[in-house]
N, C-alpha and C positions, 0 to 999 in steps of 0.2 A: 504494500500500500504506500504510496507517496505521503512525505512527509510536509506538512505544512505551517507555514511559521505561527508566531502569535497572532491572535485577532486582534486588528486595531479598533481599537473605538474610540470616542469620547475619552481624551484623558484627564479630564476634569469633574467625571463624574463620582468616580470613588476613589481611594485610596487603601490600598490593605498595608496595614503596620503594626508590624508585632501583635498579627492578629487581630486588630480591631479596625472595623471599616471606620474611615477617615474621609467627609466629605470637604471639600472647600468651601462650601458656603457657610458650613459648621466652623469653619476657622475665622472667615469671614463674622459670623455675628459674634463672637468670642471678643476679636481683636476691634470689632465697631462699640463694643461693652464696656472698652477700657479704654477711660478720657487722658490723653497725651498721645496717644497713636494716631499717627493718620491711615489714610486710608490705602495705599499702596503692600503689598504685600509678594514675595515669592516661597514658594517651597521647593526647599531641596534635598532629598530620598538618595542615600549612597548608603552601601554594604562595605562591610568591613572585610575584607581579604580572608584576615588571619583569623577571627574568632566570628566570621558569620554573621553579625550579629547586622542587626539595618540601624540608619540614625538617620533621624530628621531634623533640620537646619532651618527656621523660619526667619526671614530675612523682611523685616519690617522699617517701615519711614516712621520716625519721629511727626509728629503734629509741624505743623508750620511754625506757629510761633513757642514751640515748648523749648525751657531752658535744658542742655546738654546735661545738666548738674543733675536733670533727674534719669538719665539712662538706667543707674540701677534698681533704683525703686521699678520704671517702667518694666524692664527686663525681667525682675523676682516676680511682677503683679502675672505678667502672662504667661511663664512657668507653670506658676500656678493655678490660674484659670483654666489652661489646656489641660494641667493634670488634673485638677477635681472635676471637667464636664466630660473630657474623651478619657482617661484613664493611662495615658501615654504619656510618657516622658522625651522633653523638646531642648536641644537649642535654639536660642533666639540670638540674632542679631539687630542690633538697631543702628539704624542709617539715617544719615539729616535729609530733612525732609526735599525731595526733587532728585534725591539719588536713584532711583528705581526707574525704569521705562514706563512711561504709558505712551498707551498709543488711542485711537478714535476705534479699531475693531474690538476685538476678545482678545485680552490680554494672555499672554500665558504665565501661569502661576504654579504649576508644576513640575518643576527637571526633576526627572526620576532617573536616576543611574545605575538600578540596581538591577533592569532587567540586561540579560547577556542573552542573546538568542541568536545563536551561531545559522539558523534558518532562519534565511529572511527574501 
């Protein structure tokens, strides 16, 4: 039987990590919940080599006008709202705000590197 690669779809629809389906728009209203963020966001899904293991990296804009002074408070707040509403443990980065691309279509918001699919 001929072998055929992964199905493309939607890759904005869902996310599987560390078992738990992960949507963006559930990251989306998490991250619109907590006042100094703006609204720009990416995610980035890589595999660990050596120990297997996946990690998720959420790459967020600071608010327009929020002081730099509050990164960590910001940072510790969304830690932890992703960990007590999905169950997952995140890094976060935070970027001043206009660092991130937009564009006028559908943005893409997330690079997933963990699939290796030698058929394609």
């Amino acid at each position: 039987m001929p072998r055929h690669s992964r199905i493309k779809g939607r890759s904005d629809d869902t996310i599987k990590f560390r078992g738990v389906n992960v949507y963006p728009s559930t990251i989306d209203t998490i991250l619109s919940a907590i006042p100094g963020l703006g609204s720009e966001y990416q995610i980035y899904l890589t595999r660990d080599s050596a120990s297997g293991k996946d990690s998720m990296k959420l790459v967020i804009e600071r608010g327009q006008a929020v002081d730099g002074a509050r990164t960590a408070e910001l940072v510790h707040e969304t830690i932890y709202q992703v960990k007590r509403q999905l169950l997952v443990s995140i890094d976060v980065e935070l970027v001043d705000y206009g660092q991130l691309p937009r564009t006028e279509r559908k943005s893409q918001r997330v690079f997933d590197t963990r699939i290796t699919d030698e058929i394609v």
